[in-house]
N, C-alpha and C positions, 0 to 999 in steps of 0.2 A: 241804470238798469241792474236789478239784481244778478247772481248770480245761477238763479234757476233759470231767469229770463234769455242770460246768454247760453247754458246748455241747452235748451229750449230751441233756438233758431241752429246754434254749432253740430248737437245730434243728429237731425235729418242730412246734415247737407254735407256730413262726412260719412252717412250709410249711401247717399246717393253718389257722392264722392267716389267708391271704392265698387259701384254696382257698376258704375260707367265704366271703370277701371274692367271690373272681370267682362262687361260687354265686349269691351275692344279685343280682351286676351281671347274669347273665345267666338267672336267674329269670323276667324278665319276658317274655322269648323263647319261652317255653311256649306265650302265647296265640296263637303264630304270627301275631301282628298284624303288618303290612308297615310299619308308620308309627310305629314304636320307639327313640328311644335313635338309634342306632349307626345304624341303618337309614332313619333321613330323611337320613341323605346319600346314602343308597343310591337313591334313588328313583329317579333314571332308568338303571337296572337290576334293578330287584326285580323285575322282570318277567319276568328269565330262571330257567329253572327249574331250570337249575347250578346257577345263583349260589348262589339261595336253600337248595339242598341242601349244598351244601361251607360255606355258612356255619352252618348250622344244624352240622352236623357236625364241623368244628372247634371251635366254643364250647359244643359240650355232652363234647366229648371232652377239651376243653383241664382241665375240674377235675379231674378222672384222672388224665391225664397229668402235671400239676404234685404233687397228695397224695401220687404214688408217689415222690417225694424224699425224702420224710419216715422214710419203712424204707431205701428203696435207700440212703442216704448217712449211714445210721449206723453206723459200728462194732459199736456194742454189739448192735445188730438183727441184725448179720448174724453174728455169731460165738453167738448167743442163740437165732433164730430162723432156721438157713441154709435152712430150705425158705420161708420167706415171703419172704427177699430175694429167691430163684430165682421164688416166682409175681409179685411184685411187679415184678420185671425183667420177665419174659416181657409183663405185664399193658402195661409202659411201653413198651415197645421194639416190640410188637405195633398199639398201638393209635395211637404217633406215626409207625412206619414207615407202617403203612396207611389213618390217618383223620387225625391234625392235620397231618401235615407236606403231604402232597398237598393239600388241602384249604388250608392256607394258601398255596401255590403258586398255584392258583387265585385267589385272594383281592388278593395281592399283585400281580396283575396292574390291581388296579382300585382299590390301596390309595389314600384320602386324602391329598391332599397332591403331586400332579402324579408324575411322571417321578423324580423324584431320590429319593421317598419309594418310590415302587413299586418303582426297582431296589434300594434297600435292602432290601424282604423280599422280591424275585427271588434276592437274594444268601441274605437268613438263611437261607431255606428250604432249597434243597437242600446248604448246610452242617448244619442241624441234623437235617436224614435222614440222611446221610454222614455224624459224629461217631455217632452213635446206630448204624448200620450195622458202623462200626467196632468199638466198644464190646461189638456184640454175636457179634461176628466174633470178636474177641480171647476174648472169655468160651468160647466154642464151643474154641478152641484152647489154652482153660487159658493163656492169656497174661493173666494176672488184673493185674500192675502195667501195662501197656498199655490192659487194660480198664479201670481204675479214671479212667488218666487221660482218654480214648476219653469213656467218660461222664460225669466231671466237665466235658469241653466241651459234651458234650449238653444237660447238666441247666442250664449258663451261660444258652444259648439258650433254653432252655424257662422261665429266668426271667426272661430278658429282657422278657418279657410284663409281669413287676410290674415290672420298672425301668423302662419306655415308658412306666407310670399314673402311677409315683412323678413320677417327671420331666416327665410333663404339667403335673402338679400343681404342683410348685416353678418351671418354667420360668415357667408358665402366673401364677403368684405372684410372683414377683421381675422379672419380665420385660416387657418393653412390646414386643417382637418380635411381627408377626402371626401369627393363627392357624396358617395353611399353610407360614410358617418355623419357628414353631415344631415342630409337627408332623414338618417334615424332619429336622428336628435331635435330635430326640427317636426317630425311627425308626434314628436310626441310632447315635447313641451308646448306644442302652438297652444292644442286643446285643455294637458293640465293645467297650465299657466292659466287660461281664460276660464275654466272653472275654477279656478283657486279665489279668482277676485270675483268671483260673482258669489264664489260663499260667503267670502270673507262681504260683500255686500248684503248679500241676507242676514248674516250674523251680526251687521250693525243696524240693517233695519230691525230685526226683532229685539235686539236690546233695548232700541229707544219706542219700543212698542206703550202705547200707552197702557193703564193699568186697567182700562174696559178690553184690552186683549186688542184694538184697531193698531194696524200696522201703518206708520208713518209712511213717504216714501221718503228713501236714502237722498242726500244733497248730492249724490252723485250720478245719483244715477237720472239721466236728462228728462225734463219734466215741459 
């Protein structure tokens, strides 16, 4: 079995992997109990009734948003199944244009972690509407190697979400730094880190671009 053949099966089943992971974390959110997890530091603002709805609606929209990498960014899905990559695009592009990305904007204003942590998802945010906007702008204009890269930045930010947890985790493990530095430093490397390699993945797809201008796709990126 080549090696596109095993990213091929290994890419779905570690976006479904980490989709089941954020279901379970935010399961308990159901009871709409104000004194939760995530939400005893929220306490002196659970009281407003934004809040409590943009958060509610980003973390029940955010398992969606993430599962649909799982079709959107395979190869073999999309030349096997082109009308499920087309609902599955529509399904992603529809539901972070007008429910996670707003809705984390909001959020990000009151994120954990002071000033330096909050401008860091002032910043994610309206980059990961804007890549995702583009993405969908280019698809729309049949500018398909534009879109592919357009979304491959999208989909970086929408995992930045698991590289934030991983890296709480290991920081949070190796680390003697406090909670609130922690927390800054992990806000913001999650997302540059995962846009770094997605450029640094476009920049080796467009090198090895053929010389009629068609863009290869990258050996790494799962097919």
């Amino acid at each position: 079995m080549s090696k596109r053949h095993i990213l091929s099966i290994i890419w779905p089943l570690a976006i479904l992997f980490f989709t089941y992971q954020f279901i379970q974390i935010i399961a308990p959110y159901t009871s709409w109990q104000r004194d939760l997890d995530f939400l005893i530091t929220k306490q002196h603002i659970i009281h407003l009734d934004y809040y409590r709805a943009v958060f509610y609606a980003h973390i029940f929209s955010s398992p969606i948003v993430l599962a649909s990498g799982a079709v959107l960014y395979s190869k073999y899905m999309l030349h096997k199944w082109p009308n499920l990559h087309r609902y599955a695009g529509l399904i992603y592009v529809g539901l972070l244009l007008l429910v996670s990305a707003p809705s984390g904007l909001v959020m990000g204003f009151y994120a954990n972690g002071g000033w330096a942590a909050q401008l860091s998802f002032l910043l994610l945010t309206p980059l990961w509407w804007w890549f995702t906007w583009k993405g969908f702008d280019m698809a729309r204009k049949r500018q398909f190697a534009q879109h592919k890269n357009w979304m491959l930045r999208s989909y970086a930010l929408t995992l930045s979400a698991v590289s934030l947890r991983i890296m709480q985790m290991l920081i949070g493990y190796f680390s003697e730094l406090d909670h609130q530095t922690q927390y800054v430093l992990v806000s913001w490397l999650a997302w540059l880190g995962n846009l770094a390699v997605a450029e640094a993945l476009i920049y080796r797809r467009t090198k090895k671009a053929a010389p009629t201008g068609t863009i290869h796709t990258s050996p790494l990126i799962p097919n």
